[in-house]
C-alpha angles and dihedrals in degrees: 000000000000116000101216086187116106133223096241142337097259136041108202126164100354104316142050131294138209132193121161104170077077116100107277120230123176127238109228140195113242094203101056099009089238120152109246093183144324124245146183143258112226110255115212090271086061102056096034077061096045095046091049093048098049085048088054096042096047091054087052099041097048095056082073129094124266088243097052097050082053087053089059101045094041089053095041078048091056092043089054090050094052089044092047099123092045096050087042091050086052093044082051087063105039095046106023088233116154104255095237084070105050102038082068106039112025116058088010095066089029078069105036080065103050088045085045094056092029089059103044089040088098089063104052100116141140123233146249121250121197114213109186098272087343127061145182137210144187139250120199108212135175121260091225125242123010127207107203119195119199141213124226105237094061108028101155095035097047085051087059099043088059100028090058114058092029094056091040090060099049109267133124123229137203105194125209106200125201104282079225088063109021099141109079104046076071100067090047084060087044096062105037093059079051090050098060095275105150109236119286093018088120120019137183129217122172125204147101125283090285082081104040094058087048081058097039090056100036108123091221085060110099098165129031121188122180130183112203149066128359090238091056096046098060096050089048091050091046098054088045098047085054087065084041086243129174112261138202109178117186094178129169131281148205091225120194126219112193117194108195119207089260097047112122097253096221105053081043089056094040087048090058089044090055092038100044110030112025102115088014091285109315107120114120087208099058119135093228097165109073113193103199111187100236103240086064099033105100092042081055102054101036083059099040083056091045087061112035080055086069094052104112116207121188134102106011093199077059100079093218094072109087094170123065150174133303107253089240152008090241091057097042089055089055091048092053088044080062104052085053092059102053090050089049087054098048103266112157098229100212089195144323132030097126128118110244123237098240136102100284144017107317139145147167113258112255134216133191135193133192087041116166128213093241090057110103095230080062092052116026117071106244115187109218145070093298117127129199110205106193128177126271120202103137126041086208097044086046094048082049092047093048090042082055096097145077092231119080107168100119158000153181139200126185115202141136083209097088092177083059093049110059091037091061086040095061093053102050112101096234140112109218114037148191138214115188085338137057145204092024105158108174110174083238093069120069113244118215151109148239125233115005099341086085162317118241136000137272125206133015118061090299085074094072095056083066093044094043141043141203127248104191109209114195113203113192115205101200141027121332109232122215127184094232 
């Protein structure tokens, strides 16, 4: 059996750290409301601690070679492979996702990046400029020490998205994780000291926001990057762009899904699914407005209900549960506000949308139809397994309709008419998109948003230009010339 308890509240310079004089806060779990453990917010001492050690570690770590910082995220990479179920069976718990779920996304994908970056961080090289008889070239150098900030749906992923390239590139990072999920982001810690990772290259610090803005503003901080809300997100960038810091912002979204009449209704159907109702509903990038073209509206609906009455929620450590729990009580009270709401505005809720009469937070998947684009479960981002099913007729009304909104992370279009496809595609204001699938995220492809869903990009090789910067060297080969 798995013990879900950790160590200590804190991982700083290569070990474990206890101090219990910061402000306690209990880990629960989402499916039966039970107290795993209390922790504790870091108090000043601790990330002073955290922050010196990552500025002693990065000096020490980039003086590698770019090889032999590979070597230590492609073998923490293939630790976390081999501990997978442990550390599934650790995101369960912390998330209340089902574990087949997160036997196949979490650490999986937490190790496809730090192989990914392990593996390019060889390459990362400047490049060479000719200038006639003189000529320049480029250094790629490390920003210094990166404060990471994660969200609570993906904790061991997210501790991976921002681990990876920042240590590839030669930083060092101390990570707050969400205080509703701060158990994974320690085992992540945990393996890349394992791995080779000299003390105090990753440290993890739990708290509130109380301790994230003492980070964010920390002048030994050179990067923050922050996964969350968008309101969040403004008042962490804010505080960064004061101490003219670096920034990478993955923030949420309001993500159309548009199903033409010639759309396979299936897949369709499967991509909602995908886009509305896999954990639970909190994913930033989930594709909640559904524009359905009207002529294949009701068959789609009538087939998106059918299924999701097959979805079986119950136990997630049992893997035939693939529907989970809310992760709290608090978010689970804003998600049902929600579903009042849309009910209050005139929404036609198809199913769903009610609190279930078991131990945790849990609820049915909703989905609503006749939705309008004025009602506010068609324009606030609500993280959770509601759905907003709205009327297709024009592709160019409907491109109009999608484009209607501050957020721009992601969308979706489901068509047979390729043609139609990527032109709709190249019209839609977002930064990560989908033809005839949705919610792909392989670590190959840069993640990412327009407007206020984000700054920056994680994964894929565009990562390491916000991890890294470039330092331009002019060598002349002759005389220098002065006027006088």
């Amino acid at each position: 059996m798995t013990d879900v308890k950790p160590t200590a509240s804190h991982y700083v310079d290569g070990k474990y750290l206890e101090d219990a004089d910061g402000t306690p806060f209990d880990v629960i779990y989402p499916a039966t409301g039970e107290t795993l453990a209390t922790v504790h917010a870091a108090t000043k001492a601790v990330t002073d601690a955290a922050l010196d050690a990552a500025t002693r570690a990065q000096a020490e770590w980039a003086a590698l070679s770019p090889r032999s910082r590979g070597r230590v995220l492609t073998d923490a990479a293939r630790i976390m492979r081999e501990r997978n179920r442990e550390l599934s069976i650790i995101e369960t718990h912390d998330t209340g996702k089902p574990l087949q779920e997160t036997l196949v996304a979490d650490a999986t994908s937490g190790a496809d990046a730090l192989e990914y970056f392990g593996g390019i961080a060889n390459g990362l090289t400047g490049e060479h400029i000719p200038l006639g008889d003189d000529w320049a070239y480029t250094i790629r150098e490390p920003l210094g020490v990166c404060v990471g900030i994660g969200a609570w749906n993906y904790p061991t992923q997210i501790a991976c998205w921002k681990a990876a390239p920042a240590l590839a590139c030669g930083n060092a990072m101390v990570f707050k994780p969400s205080e509703t999920t701060p158990l994974s982001a320690l085992k992540v810690a945990e393996i890349l000291t394992e791995a080779g990772a000299p003390p105090g290259l990753f440290n993890v610090v739990q708290g509130m926001g109380e301790v994230g803005g003492r980070l964010v503003t920390d002048p030994r901080v050179a990067k923050v990057s922050l996964t969350g809300s968008v309101g969040t997100g403004k008042r962490v960038y804010s505080a960064a762009a004061a101490e003219m810091k670096h920034v990478t912002m993955e923030l949420g979204g309001k993500s159309p899904m548009l199903v033409f009449d010639d759309a396979d209704i299936e897949n369709a159907v499967s991509g909602a699914i995908l886009g509305n109702f896999y954990s639970s509903g909190q994913v930033c990038s989930n594709g909640t407005r559904v524009f359905v073209h009207r002529s294949v509206k009701e068959r789609f609906l009538d087939r998106l209900a059918t299924r999701l009455a097959t979805a079986k929620l119950g136990d997630p450590l049992d893997e035939e549960t693939n529907f989970g729990p809310i992760v709290s009580q608090q978010q689970l009270d804003i998600i049902l506000g929600y579903v009042a709401r849309g009910k209050e505005d005139g929404a036609r809720l198809v199913t769903g949308g009610e609190r279930l009469d078991r131990p945790g937070f849990w609820m049915a998947p909703a989905i609503f139809a006749d939705v309008t684009d004025d009602m506010t479960i068609a324009r606030e981002e609500i993280f959770g397994p509601v759905m907003s099913v709205l009327d297709l007729d024009d592709e160019d009304e409907a491109i109009a309709r999608a484009n209607n909104t501050p957020y721009g992370l992601s969308a979706g279009v489901y068509t047979q008419n390729l043609a139609r496809a990527h032109r709709v595609i190249r019209k839609l204001h977002a930064g990560s998109c989908f033809i005839n699938s949705y919610n792909d995220a392989p670590v190959e492809v840069p993640f990412g948003a327009v407007k206020q869903s984000g700054v920056g990009r994680e994964n894929a090789k565009a990562a390491i230009e916000h991890y890294s910067q470039l330092k331009s060297v002019y060598v002349r080969m002759g005389d220098t010339e002065a006027p006088f």
